[in-house]
TIRO-2110 file (N, C-alpha, C; in Angstrom, 1 decimal):
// TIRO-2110
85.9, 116.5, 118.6, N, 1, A
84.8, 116.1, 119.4, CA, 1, A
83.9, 115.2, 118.4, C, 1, A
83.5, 114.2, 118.9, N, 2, A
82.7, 113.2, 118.2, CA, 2, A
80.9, 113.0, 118.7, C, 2, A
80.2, 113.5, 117.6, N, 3, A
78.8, 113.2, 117.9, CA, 3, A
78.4, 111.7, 118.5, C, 3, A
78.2, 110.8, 118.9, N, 4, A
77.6, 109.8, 119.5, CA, 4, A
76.5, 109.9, 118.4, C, 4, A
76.1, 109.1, 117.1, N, 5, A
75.2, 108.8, 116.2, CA, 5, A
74.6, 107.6, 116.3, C, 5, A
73.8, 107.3, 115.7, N, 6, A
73.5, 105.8, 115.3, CA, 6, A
72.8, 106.2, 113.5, C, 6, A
73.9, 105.4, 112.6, N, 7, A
73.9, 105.4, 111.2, CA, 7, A
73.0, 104.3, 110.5, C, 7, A
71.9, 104.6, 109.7, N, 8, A
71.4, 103.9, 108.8, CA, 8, A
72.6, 103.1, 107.4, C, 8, A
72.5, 102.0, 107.9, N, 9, A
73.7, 101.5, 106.5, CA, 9, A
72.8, 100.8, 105.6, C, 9, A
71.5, 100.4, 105.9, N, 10, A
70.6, 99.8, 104.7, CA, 10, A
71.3, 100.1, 103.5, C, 10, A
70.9, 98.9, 102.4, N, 11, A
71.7, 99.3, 101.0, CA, 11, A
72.8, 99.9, 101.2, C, 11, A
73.5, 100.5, 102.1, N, 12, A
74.8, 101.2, 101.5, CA, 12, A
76.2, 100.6, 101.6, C, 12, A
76.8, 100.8, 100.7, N, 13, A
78.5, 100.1, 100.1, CA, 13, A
79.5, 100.3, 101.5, C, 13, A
79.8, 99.9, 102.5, N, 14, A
80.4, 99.5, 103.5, CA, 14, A
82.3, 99.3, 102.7, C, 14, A
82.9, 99.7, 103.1, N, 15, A
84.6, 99.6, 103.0, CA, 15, A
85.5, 99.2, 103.8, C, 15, A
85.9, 98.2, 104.0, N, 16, A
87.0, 97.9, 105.1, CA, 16, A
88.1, 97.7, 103.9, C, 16, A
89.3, 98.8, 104.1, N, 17, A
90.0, 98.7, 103.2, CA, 17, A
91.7, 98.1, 104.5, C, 17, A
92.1, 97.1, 103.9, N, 18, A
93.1, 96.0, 105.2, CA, 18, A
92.4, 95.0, 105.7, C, 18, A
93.5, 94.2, 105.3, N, 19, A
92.7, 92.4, 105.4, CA, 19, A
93.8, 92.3, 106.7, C, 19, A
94.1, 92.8, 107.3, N, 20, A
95.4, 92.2, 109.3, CA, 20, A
94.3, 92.4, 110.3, C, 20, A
94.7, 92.3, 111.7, N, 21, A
94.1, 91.8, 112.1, CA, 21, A
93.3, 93.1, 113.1, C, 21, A
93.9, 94.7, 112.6, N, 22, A
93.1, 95.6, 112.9, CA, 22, A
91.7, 95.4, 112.0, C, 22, A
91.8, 95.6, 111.0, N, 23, A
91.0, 95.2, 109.5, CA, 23, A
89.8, 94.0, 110.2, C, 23, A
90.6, 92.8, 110.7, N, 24, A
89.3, 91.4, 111.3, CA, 24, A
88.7, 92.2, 112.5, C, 24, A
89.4, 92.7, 113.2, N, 25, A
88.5, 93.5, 114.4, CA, 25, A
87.7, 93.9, 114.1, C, 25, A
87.8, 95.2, 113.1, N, 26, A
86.9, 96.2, 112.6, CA, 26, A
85.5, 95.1, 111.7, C, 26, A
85.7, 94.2, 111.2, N, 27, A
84.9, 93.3, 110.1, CA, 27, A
84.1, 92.4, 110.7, C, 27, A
85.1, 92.1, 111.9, N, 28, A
83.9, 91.2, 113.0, CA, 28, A
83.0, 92.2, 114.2, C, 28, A
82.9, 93.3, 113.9, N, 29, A
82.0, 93.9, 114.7, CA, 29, A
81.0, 94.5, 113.7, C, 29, A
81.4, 94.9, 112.9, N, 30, A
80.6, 95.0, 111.7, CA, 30, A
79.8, 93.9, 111.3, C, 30, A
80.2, 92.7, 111.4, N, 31, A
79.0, 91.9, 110.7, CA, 31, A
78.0, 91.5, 111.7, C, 31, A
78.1, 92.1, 112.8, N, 32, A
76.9, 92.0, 113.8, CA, 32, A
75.9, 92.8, 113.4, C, 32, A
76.0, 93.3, 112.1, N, 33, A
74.8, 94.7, 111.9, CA, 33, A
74.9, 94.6, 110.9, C, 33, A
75.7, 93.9, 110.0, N, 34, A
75.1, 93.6, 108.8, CA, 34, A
75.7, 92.2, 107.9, C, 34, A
75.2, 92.1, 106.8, N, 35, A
75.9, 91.4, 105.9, CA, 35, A
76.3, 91.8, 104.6, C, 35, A
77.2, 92.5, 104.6, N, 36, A
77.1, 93.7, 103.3, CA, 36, A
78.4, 94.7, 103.7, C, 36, A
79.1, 94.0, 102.8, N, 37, A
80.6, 95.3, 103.0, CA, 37, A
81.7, 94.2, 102.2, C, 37, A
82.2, 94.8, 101.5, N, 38, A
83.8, 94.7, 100.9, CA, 38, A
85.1, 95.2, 101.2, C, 38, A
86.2, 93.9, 101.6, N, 39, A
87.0, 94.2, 102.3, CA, 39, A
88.5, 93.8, 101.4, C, 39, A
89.6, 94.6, 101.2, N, 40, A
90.1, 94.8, 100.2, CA, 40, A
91.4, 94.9, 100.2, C, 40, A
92.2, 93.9, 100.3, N, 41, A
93.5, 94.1, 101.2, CA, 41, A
94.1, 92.9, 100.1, C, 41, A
95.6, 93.1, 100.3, N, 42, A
96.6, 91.6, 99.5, CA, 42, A
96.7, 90.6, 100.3, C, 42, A
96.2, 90.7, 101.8, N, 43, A
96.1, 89.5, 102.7, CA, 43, A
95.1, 89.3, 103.7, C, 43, A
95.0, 88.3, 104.1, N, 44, A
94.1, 88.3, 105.0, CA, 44, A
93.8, 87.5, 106.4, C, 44, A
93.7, 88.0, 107.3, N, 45, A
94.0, 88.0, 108.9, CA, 45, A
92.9, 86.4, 109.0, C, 45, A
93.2, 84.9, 109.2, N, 46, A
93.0, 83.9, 109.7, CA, 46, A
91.1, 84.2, 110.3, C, 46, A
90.3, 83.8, 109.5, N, 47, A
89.1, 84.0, 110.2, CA, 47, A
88.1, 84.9, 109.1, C, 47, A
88.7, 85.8, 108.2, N, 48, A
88.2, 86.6, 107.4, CA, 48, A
87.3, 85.7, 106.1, C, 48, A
87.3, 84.6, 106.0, N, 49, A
86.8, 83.3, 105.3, CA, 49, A
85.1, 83.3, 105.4, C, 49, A
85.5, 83.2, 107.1, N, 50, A
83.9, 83.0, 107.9, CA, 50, A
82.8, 84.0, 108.1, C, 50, A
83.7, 85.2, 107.5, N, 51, A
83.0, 87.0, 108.0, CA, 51, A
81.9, 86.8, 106.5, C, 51, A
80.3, 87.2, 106.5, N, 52, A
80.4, 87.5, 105.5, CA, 52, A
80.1, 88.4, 104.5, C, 52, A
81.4, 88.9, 104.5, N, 53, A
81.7, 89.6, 103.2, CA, 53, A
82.5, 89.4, 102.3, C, 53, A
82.5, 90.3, 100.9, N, 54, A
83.2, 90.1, 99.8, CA, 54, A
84.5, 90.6, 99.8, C, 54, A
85.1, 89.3, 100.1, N, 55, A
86.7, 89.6, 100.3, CA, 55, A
87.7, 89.7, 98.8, C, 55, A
88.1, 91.5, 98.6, N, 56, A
88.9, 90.9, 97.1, CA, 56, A
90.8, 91.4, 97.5, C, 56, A
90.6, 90.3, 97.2, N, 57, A
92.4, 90.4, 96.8, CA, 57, A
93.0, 91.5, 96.0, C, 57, A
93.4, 92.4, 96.2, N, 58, A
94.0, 93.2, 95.5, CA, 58, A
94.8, 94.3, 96.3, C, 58, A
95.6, 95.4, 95.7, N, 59, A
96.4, 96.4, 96.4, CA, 59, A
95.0, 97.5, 96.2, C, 59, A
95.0, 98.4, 97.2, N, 60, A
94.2, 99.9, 97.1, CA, 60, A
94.5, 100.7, 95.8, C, 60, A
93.2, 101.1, 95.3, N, 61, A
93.4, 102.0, 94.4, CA, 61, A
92.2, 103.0, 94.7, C, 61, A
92.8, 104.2, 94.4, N, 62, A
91.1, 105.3, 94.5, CA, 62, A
89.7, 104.8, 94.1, C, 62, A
90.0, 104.4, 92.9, N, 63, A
88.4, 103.9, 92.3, CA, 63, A
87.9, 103.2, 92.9, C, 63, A
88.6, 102.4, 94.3, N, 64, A
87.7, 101.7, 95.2, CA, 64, A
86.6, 102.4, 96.1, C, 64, A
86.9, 103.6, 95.7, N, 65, A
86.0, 104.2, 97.0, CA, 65, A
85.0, 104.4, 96.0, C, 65, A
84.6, 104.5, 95.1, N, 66, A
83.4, 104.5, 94.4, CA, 66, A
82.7, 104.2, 94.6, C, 66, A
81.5, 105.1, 94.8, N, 67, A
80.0, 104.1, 95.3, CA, 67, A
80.2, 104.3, 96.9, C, 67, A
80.9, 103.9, 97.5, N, 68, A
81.5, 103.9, 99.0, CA, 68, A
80.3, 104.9, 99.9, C, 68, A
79.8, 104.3, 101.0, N, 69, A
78.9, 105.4, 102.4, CA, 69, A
80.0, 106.0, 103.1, C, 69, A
80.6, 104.7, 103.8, N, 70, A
81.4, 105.0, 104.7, CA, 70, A
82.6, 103.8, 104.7, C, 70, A
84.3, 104.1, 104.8, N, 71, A
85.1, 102.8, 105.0, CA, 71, A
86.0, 103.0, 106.4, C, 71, A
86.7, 101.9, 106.6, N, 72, A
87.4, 102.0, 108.0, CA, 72, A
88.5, 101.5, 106.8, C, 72, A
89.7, 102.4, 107.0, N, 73, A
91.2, 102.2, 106.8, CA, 73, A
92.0, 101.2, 108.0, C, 73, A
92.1, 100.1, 107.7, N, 74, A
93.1, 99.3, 108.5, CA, 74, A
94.6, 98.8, 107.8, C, 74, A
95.1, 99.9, 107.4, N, 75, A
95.7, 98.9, 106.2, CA, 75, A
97.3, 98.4, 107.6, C, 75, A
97.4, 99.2, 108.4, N, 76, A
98.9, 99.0, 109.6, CA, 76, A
99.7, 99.8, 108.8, C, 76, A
99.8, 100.2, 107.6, N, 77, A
100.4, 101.2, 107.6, CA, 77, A
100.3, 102.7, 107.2, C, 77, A
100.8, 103.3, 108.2, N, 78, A
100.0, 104.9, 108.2, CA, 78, A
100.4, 105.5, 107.1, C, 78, A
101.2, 105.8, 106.1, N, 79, A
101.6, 106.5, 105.6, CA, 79, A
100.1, 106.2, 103.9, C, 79, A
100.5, 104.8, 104.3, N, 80, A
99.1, 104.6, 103.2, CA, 80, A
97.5, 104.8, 103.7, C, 80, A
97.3, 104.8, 104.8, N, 81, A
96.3, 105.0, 105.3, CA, 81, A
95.8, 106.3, 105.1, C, 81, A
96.9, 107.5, 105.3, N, 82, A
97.0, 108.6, 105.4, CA, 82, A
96.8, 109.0, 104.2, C, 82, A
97.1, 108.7, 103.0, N, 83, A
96.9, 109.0, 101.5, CA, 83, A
95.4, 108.5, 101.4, C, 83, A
95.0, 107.2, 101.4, N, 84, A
93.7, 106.7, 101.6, CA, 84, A
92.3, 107.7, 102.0, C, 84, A
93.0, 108.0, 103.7, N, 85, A
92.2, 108.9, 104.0, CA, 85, A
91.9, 110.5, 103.3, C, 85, A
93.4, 111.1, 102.7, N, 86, A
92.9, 112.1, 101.7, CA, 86, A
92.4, 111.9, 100.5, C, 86, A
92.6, 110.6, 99.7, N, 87, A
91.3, 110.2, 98.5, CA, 87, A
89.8, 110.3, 99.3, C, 87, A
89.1, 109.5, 100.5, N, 88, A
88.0, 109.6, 100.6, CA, 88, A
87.6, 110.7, 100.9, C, 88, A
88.3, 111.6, 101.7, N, 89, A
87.9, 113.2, 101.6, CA, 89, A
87.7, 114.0, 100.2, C, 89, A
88.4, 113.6, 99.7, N, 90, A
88.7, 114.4, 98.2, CA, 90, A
86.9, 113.6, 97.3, C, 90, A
86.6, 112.1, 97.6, N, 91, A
85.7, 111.6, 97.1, CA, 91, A
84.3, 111.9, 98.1, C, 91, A
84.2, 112.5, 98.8, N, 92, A
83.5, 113.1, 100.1, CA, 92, A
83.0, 112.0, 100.5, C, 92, A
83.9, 110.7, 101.2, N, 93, A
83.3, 109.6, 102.0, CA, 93, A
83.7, 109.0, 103.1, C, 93, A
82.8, 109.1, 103.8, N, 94, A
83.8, 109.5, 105.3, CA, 94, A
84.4, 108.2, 105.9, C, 94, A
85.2, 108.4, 106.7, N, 95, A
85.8, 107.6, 107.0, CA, 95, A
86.7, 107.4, 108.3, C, 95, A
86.7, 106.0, 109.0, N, 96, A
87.6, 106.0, 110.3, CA, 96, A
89.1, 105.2, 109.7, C, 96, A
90.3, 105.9, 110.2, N, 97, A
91.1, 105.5, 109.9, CA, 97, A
91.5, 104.9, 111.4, C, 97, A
91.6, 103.5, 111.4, N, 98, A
91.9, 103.0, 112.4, CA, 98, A
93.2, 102.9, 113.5, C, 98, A
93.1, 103.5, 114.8, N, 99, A
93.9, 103.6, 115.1, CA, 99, A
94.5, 105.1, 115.2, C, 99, A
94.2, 105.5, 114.4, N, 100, A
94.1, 106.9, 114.1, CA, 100, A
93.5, 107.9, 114.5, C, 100, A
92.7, 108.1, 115.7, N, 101, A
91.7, 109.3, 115.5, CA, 101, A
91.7, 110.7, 115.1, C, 101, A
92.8, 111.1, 115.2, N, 102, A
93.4, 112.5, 114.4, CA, 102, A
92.7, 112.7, 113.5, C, 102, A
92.4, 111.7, 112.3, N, 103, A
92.2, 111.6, 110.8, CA, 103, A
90.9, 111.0, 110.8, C, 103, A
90.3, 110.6, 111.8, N, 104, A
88.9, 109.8, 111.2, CA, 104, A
87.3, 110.7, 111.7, C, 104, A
87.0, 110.6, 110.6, N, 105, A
85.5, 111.3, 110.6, CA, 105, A
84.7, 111.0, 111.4, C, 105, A
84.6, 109.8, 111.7, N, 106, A
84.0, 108.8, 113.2, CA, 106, A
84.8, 108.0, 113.6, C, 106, A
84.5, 107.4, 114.7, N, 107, A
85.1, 106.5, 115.3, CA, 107, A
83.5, 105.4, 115.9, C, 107, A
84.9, 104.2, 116.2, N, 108, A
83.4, 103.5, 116.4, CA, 108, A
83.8, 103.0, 118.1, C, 108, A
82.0, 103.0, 119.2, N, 109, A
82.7, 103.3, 120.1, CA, 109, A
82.3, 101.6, 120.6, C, 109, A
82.4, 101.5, 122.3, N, 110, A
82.7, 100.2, 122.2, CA, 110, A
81.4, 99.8, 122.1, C, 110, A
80.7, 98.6, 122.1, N, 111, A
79.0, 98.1, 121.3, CA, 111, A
78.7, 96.8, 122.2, C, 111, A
77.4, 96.6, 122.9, N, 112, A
77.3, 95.8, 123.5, CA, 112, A
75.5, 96.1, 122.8, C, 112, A
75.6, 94.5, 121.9, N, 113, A
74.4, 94.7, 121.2, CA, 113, A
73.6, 93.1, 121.4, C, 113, A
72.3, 93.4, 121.5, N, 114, A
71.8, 92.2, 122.6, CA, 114, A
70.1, 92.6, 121.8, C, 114, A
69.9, 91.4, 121.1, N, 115, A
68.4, 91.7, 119.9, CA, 115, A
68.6, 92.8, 119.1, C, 115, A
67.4, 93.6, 119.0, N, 116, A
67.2, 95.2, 118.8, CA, 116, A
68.0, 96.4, 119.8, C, 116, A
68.7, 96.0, 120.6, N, 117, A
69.3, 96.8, 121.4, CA, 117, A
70.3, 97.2, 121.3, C, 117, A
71.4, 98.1, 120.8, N, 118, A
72.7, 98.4, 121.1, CA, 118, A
73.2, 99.7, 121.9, C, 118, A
74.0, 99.4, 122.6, N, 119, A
74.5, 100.6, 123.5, CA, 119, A
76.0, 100.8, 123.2, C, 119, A
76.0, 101.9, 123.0, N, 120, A
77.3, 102.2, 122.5, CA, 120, A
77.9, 103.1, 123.5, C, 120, A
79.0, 102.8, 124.3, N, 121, A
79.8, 103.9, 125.1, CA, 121, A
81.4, 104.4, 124.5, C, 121, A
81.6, 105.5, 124.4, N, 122, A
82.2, 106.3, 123.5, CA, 122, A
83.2, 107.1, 124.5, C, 122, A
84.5, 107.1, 125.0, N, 123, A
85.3, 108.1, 124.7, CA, 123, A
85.7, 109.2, 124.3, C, 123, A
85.6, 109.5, 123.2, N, 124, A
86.0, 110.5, 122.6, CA, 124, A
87.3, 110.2, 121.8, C, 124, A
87.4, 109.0, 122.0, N, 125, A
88.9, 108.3, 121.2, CA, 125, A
89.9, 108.7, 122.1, C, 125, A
89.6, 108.9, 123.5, N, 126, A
90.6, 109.1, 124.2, CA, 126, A
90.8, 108.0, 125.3, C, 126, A
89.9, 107.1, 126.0, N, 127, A
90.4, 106.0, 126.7, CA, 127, A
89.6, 104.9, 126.2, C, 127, A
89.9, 104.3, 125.5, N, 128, A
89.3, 102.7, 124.6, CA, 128, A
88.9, 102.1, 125.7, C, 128, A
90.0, 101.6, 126.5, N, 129, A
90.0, 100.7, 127.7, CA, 129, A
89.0, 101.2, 128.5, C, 129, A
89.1, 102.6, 128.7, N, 130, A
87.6, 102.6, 129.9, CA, 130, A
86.5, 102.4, 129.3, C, 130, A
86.0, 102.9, 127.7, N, 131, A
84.8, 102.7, 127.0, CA, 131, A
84.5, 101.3, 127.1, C, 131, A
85.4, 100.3, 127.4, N, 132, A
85.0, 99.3, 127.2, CA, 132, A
84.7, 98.4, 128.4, C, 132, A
85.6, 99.3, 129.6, N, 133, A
85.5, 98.9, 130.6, CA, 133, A
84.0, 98.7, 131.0, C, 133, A
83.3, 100.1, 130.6, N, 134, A
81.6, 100.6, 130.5, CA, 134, A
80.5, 99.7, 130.1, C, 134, A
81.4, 99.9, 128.6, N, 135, A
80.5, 98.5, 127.8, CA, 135, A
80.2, 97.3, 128.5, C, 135, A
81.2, 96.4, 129.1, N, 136, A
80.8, 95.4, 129.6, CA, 136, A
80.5, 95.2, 131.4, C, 136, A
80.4, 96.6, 132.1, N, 137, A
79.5, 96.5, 132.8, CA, 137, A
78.0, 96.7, 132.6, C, 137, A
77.7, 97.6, 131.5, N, 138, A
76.7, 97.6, 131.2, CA, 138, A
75.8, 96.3, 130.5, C, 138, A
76.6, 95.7, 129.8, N, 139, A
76.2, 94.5, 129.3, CA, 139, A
76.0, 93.3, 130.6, C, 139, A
76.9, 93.5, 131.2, N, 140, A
76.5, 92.7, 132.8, CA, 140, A
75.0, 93.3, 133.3, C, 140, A
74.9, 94.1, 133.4, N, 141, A
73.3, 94.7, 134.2, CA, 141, A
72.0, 94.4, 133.0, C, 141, A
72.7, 94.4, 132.1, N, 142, A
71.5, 93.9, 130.6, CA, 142, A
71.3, 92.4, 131.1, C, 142, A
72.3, 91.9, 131.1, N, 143, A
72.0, 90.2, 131.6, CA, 143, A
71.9, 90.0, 132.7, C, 143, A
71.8, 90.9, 133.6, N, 144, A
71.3, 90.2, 135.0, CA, 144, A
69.7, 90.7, 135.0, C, 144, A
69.6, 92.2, 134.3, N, 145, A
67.8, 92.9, 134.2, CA, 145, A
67.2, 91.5, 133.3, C, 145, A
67.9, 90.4, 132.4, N, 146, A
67.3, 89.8, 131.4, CA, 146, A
67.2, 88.8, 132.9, C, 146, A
67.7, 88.2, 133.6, N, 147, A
67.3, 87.1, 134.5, CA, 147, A
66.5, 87.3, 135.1, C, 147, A
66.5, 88.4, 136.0, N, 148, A
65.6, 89.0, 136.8, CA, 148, A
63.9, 89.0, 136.3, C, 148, A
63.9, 89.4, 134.6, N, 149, A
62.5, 89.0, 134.3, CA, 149, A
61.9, 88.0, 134.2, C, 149, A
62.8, 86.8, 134.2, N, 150, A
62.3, 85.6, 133.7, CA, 150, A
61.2, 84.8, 135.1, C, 150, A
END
């Protein structure tokens, strides 16, 4: 079961560890809320240029999680993800392993964010497609309550 939160990331070391194109998913919804996160993969998914964050070329190593709040594991493959994910536990830093919800500390749910507003509709990491289905009705009634005032 997953608490529905909303997380202060001010100042804090953000992790997107996989530069494919689960990794650009996760990095382009992320940079709607911030500018501030390092992303850490030997390649990288067409578009990751324009995100901005600090993109480093390299293979995963533990010491990356140093300093770390929170990271999203996208690396596509589980077996490394899964090691990943027992370093940040072992480093007490929580973590969504993408695609995975078995293994992930949070999940992120779907986000329809409009100014200072965000609404987040959540599953439980059990139907994506309907959370999202949600999301963007609700983002439809946000834009039609925004016409209606004008």
């Amino acid at each position: 079961m997953f608490l529905p939160i909303s997380i202060n990331i001010t100042g804090k070391r953000i992790l997107i560890i996989g530069g494919g194109k689960v990794g650009f998913h996760k990095a382009t919804v992320l940079s709607r809320f911030t500018d501030k996160a390092t992303v850490i993969s030997t390649r990288f998914h067409d578009g990751f240029d324009r995100l901005p964050f600090e993109l480093v070329n390299k293979e995963y190593a533990p010491s990356d999680l140093c300093g770390a709040y929170i990271i999203y594991i996208c690396t596509e493959n589980e077996a490394l993800n899964a090691r990943i994910k027992r370093d940040a536990e072992m480093a007490g830093v929580l973590a969504s392993v993408c695609d995975n919800p078995q293994l992930c500390d949070f999940i992120s749910p779907a986000i329809h964010k409009q100014g200072n507003i965000s609404i987040a509709v959540s599953s439980n990491a059990q139907n994506v497609r309907q959370s999202i289905a949600v999301r963007d009705r609700i983002a439809q009634l946000c834009n039609d309550e925004i016409i209606s005032l004008k």
